[in-house]
TORKOL-4160 file (C-alpha; in steps of 0.2 Angstrom, whole numbers, padded with zeros to 4 digits, m for minus):
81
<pt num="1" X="0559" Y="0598" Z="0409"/>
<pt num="2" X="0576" Y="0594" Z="0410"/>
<pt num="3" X="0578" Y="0603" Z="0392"/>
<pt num="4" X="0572" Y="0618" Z="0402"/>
<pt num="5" X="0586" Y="0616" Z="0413"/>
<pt num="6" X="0573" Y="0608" Z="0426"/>
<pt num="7" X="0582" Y="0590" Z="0437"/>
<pt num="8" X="0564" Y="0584" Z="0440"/>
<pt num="9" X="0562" Y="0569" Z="0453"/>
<pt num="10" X="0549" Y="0556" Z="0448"/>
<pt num="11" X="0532" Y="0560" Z="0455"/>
<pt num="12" X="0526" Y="0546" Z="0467"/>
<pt num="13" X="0508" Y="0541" Z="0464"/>
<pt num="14" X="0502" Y="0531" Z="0481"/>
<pt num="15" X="0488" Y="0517" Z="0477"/>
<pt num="16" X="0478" Y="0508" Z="0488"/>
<pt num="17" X="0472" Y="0494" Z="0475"/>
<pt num="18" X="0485" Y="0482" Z="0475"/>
<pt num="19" X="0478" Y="0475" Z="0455"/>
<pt num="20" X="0479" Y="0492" Z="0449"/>
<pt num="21" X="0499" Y="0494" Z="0455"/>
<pt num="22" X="0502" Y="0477" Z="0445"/>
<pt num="23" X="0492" Y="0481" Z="0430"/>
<pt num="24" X="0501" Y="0498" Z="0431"/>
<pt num="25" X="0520" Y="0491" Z="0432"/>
<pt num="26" X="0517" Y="0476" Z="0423"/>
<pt num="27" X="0506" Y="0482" Z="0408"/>
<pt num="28" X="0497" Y="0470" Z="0397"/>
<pt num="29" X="0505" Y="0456" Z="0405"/>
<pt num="30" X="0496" Y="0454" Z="0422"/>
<pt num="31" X="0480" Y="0458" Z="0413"/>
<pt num="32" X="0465" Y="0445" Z="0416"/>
<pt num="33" X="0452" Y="0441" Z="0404"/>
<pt num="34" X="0441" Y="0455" Z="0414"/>
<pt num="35" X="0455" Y="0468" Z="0409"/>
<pt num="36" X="0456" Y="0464" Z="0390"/>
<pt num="37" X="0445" Y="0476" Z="0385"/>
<pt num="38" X="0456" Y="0490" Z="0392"/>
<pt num="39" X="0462" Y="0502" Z="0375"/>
<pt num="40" X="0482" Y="0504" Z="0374"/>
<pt num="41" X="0478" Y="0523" Z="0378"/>
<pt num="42" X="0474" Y="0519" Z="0397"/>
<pt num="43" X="0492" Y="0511" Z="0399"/>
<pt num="44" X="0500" Y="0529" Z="0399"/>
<pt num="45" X="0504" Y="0528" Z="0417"/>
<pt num="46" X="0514" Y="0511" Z="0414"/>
<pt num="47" X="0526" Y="0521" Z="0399"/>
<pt num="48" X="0527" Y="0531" Z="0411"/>
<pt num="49" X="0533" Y="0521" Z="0425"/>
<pt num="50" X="0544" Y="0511" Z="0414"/>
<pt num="51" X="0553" Y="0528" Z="0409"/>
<pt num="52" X="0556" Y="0531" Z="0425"/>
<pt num="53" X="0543" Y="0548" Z="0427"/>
<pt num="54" X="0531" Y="0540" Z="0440"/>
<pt num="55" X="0533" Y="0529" Z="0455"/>
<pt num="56" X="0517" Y="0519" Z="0459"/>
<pt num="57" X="0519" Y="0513" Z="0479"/>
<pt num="58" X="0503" Y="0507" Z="0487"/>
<pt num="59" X="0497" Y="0516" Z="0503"/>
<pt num="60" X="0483" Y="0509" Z="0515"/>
<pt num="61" X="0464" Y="0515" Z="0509"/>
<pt num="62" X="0465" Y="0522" Z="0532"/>
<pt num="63" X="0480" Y="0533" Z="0526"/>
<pt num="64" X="0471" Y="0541" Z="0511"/>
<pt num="65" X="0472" Y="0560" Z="0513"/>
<pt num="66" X="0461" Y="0561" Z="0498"/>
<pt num="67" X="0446" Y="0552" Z="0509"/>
<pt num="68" X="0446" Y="0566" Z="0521"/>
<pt num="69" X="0439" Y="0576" Z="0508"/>
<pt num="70" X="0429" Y="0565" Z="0498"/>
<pt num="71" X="0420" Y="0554" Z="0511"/>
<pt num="72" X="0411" Y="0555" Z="0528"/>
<pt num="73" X="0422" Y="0549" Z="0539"/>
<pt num="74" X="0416" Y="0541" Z="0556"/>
<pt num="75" X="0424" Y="0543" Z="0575"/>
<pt num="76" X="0444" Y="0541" Z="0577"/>
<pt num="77" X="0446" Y="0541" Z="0557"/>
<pt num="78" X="0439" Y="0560" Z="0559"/>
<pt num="79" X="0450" Y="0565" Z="0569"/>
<pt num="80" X="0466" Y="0559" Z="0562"/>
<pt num="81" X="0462" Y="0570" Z="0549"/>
């Protein structure tokens, strides 16, 4: 975008799975034996990270706006959102 003419901010992509944000920001290296399998294409968010483009920050799964919309939701959870 900057060609464009565009100063873009990286975007912040919030995670509640604490594995996933390591395999993310580390890559191949905090891979297990059960994540081998995974093809080099799925690692296009950790380029990306390592550019700079994304953020990865972990959120709490009770804080997830997306489960609002997704999931039944019980009592006080329901009304938070």
């Amino acid at each position: 975008m900057l060609a464009q003419g565009y100063n873009m901010k990286p975007t912040i992509l919030y995670q509640d799975n604490e594995s996933a944000i390591k395999l993310i920001n580390n890559g191949r290296r905090s891979s297990s034996s059960k994540t081998k399998h995974i093809d080099n294409r799925y690692f296009y968010v950790h380029d990306k990270v390592q550019k700079g483009e994304i953020i990865v920050s972990y959120l709490p799964t009770v804080k997830m706006w997306a489960d609002g919309f997704s999931k039944p939701l019980q009592g006080n959870q329901f009304l938070v959102f």
